[in-house]
C-alpha positions as CSV (number, residue, x, y, z in Angstrom):
1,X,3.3,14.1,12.5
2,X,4.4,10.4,12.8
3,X,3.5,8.2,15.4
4,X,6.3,7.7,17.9
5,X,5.8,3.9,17.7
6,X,7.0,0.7,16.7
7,X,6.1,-0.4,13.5
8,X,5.9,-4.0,12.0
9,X,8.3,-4.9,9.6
10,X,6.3,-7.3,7.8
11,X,3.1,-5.0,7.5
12,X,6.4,-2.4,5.7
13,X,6.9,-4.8,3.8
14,X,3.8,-5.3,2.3
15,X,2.8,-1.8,2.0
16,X,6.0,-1.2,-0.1
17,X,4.2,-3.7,-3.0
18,X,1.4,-0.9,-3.0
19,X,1.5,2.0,-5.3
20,X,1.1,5.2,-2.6
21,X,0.9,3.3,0.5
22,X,4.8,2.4,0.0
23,X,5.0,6.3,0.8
24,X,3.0,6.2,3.7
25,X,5.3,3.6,5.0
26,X,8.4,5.7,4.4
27,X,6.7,8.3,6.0
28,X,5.5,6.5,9.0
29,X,9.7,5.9,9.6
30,X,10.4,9.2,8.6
31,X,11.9,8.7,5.3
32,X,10.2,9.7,3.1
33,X,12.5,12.4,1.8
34,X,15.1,10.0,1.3
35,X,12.6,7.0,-0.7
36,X,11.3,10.4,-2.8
37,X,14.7,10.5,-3.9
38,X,15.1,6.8,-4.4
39,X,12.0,6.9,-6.6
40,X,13.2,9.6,-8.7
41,X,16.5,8.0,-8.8
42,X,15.0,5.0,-10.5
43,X,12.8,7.1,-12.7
44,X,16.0,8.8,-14.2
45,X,17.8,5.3,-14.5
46,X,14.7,3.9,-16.0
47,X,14.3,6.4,-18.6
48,X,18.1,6.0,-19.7
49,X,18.3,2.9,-19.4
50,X,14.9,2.7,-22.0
51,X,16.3,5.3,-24.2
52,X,19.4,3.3,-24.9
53,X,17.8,0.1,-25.1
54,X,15.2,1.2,-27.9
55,X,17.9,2.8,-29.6
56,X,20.4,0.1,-29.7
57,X,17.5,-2.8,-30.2
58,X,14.9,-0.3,-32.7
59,X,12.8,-0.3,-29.6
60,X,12.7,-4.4,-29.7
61,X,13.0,-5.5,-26.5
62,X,12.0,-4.1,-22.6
63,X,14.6,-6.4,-21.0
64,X,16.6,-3.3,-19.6
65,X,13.7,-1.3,-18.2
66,X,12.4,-4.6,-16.5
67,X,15.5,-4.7,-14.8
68,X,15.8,-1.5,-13.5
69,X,12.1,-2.3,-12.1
70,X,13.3,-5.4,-10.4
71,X,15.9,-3.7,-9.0
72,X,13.9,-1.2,-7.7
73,X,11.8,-3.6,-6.2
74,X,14.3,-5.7,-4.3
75,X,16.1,-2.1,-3.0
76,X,12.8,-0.6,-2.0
77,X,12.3,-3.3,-0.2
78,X,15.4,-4.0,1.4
79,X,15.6,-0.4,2.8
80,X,12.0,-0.3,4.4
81,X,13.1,-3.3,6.4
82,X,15.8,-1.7,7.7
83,X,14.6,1.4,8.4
84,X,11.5,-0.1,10.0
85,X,14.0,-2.3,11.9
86,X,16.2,0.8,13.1
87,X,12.7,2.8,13.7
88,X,11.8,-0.1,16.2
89,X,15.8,-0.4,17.5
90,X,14.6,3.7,18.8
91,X,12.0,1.9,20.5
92,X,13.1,-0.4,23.9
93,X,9.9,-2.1,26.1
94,X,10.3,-2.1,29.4
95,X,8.3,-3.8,32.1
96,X,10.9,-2.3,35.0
97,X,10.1,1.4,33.9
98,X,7.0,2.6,36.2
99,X,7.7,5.9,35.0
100,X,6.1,5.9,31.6
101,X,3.1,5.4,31.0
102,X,2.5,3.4,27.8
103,X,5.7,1.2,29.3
104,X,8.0,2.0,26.9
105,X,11.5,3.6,27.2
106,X,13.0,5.7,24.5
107,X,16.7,5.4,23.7
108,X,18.5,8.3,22.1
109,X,21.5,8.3,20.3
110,X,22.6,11.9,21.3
111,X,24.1,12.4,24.8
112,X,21.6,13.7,26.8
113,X,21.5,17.6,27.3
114,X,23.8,19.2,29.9
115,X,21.9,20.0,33.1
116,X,23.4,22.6,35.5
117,X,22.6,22.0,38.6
118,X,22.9,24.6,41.4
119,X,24.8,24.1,44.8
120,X,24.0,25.3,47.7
């Protein structure tokens, strides 16, 4: 299971340049269903895009499939950043909270759960 931690954005960063470790740092957000997806996405577009290109060009030129790698690259990265960003926005430090111990307080986005408490 993930780490319930902060993560540097910039270290994300990097790791999305690196072939396999770009999934270990969707995964260390938890989202690495959704870049999966992205992946395969790009695949698909990749492959059309190439299949029409060689036809149309008799398999002349790569311009189009160099594209949809740059394209790739710029939304792969742009969405690790902000996931990392909204990862770290779950995390809040807190020197005033003596109750944790690692000194840091979660924030939640649900309500917290309904507590019934009895009256005397």
């Amino acid at each position: 299971m993930v780490e319930k931690e902060p993560v540097s954005v910039n270290w994300q960063t990097l790791f999305i340049l690196i072939p396999i470790i770009d999934l270990w740092a969707a995964y260390r957000v938890e989202k690495l269903g959704l870049y999966i997806l992205l992946i395969i996405a790009l695949i698909v577009v990749g492959f059309i895009v190439g299949f029409v290109e060689g036809f149309l060009f008799f398999g002349l030129s790569n311009t189009g499939s160099m594209v949809v790698v740059l394209i790739g690259l710029v939304v792969s990265i742009y969405l690790i950043r902000k996931w990392s960003e909204e990862w770290n926005e779950k995390f809040e430090t807190s020197d005033k909270d003596d109750d944790s111990p690692d000194g840091v307080t979660y924030k939640y986005d649900d309500d917290p759960p309904n507590v019934n408490y009895k009256k005397d």
